[in-house]
GUMI-684827 format. One record per residue (C-alpha): x, y, z. Coordinates in steps of 0.25 Angstrom, whole numbers. Each point is the difference from the previous one (the first is absolute). Layout:
N
     px     py     pz
      X      Y      Z
...
//
This chain:
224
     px     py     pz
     18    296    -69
     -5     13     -6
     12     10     -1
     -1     15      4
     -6      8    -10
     -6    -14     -8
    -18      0      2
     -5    -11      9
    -10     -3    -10
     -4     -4    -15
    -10      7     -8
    -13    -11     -5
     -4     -1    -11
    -13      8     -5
    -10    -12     -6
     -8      2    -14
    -16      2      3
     -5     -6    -13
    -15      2      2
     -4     -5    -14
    -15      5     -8
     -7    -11     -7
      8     -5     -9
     -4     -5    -18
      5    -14     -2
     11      2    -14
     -6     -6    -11
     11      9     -7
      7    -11     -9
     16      4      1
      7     10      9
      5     12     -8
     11      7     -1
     -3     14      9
    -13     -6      2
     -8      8     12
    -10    -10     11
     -6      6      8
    -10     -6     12
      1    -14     -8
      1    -15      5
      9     -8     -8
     -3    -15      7
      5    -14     -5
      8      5    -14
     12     -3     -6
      8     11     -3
     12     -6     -3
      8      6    -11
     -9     11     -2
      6     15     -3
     -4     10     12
     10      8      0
     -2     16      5
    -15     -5      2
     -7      6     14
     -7     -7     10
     -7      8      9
    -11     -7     11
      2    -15     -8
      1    -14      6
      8    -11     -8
     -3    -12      7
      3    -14     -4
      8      5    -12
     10     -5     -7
     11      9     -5
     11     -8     -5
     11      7     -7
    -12     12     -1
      4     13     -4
     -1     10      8
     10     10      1
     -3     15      5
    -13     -4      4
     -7      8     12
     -9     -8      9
     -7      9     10
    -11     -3     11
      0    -13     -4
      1    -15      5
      7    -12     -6
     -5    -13      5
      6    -14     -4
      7      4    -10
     10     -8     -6
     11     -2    -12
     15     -1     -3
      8     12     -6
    -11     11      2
      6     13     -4
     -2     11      8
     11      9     -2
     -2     14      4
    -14     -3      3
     -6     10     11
     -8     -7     11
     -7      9     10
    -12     -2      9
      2    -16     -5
     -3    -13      7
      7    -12     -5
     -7    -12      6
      6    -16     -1
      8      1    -12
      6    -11     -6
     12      8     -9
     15     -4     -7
      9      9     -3
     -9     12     -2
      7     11     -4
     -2     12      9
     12      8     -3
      1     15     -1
    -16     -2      7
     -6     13     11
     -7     -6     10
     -9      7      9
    -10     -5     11
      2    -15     -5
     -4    -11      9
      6    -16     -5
     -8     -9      8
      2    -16      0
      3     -9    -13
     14      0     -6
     10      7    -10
     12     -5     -3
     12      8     -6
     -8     14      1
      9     10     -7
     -1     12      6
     14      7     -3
      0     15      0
    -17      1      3
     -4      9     12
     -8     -5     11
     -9      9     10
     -9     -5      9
      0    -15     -4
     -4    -11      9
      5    -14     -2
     -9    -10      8
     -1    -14      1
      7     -2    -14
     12     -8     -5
     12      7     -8
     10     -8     -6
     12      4     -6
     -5     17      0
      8     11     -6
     -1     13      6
     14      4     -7
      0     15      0
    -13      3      6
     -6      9      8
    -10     -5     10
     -5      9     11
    -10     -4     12
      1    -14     -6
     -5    -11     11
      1    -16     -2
    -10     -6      9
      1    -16      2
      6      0    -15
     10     -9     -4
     13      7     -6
      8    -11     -5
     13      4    -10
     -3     15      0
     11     10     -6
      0     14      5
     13      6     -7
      0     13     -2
    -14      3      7
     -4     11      8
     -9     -4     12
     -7     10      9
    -10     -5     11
      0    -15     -6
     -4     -7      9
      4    -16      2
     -2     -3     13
    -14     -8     -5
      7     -8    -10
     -1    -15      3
     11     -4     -8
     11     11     -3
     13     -6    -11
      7     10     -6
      8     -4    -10
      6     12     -3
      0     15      3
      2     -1     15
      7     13      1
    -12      6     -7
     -9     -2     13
      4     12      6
    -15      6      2
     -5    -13      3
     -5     -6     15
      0    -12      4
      0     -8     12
     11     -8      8
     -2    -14     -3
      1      7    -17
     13      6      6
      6    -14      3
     -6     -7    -14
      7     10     -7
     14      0      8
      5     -9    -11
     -3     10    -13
      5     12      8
     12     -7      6
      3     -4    -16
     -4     16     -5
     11      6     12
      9    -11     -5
      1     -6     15
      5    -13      1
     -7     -8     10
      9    -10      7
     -2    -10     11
//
């Protein structure tokens, strides 16, 4: 039931248009440090462990990559598409993504943290224990992908939709949500921040799965 004075509806989420030129194949050796790529294809490497950090990325594709405990803190990826990509304890943190495409990934604990994202599509594959406390989200879609355990602790996420995603152990303490939509979600546990959600939409039958955790954040004893 929409209150007097509350909008009947959610505002969607503007997508990335990543049209990438023809793209160079790296034959680069190591990523560097504030390195700049621009309009190259980075396919089938093993980055793991490398030192990216600050470095740009402006109309890439990482695809098949792995980027185990890489390090790419600060880095900016803009116009580009991440395909396959895979590794556990990728950092990320304050990383800006903008225009970007992230397609079947395969992540663990990737550390997003402190992150701006801007026109961002997730779709399929898998992350488990994404980090996303205190990032900003606007304009992200989250599609056919599984999320285990995310942190949005402190966030900020605005036109955010979840679309047939799973959402399984999510904390949303202290997040500020506008237009985040979760009416989509195929799965929706929250594990904690349920007083957070003011901003959100979802749908009836999300209503009754989370009766429990609103009835525990109230401090409603439910008694037959």
């Amino acid at each position: 039931m929409v209150r007097k004075g509350q909008r009947e509806t959610v505002g969607a989420a503007r997508r990335p248009e990543v049209r990438l030129p023809e793209l160079t194949p790296w034959e680069g050796g190591e990523l560097e440090p504030d390195g700049d790529y621009d309009g190259l294809e980075f396919a089938d490497l093993d980055l793991a462990g490398q030192e990216g950090i600050g470095a740009r990325f402006m109309d890439c594709a990482l695809r098949r990559c792995a980027l185990d405990e890489a390090g790419l803190a600060k880095a900016r990826v803009l116009d580009s598409v991440l395909e396959g990509i895979r590794g556990v304890g990728t950092d990320l943190s304050g990383a800006s993504l903008r225009d970007v495409e992230l397609l079947e990934a395969r992540l663990g604990g990737v550390q997003l943290h402190g992150s701006v994202w801007e026109r961002v599509v997730v779709r399929g594959g898998k992350i488990d224990y994404l980090n996303l406390r205190t990032a900003r989200l606007k304009d992200v879609v989250f599609e056919e992908c599984v999320l285990v355990e995310p942190d949005f602790g402190g966030a900020v996420l605005e036109r955010v939709e979840f679309r047939g995603c799973a959402l399984r152990g999510a904390d949303f303490t202290g997040a500020r949500l506008a237009d985040v939509d979760l009416r989509g979600a195929a799965e929706l546990d929250i594990a904690r921040g349920v007083d957070a959600l003011s901003g959100a939409v979802i749908s009836p039958g999300q209503l009754f799965d989370l009766a429990p955790a609103l009835a525990a954040q109230l401090g409603l004893r439910v008694l037959g």
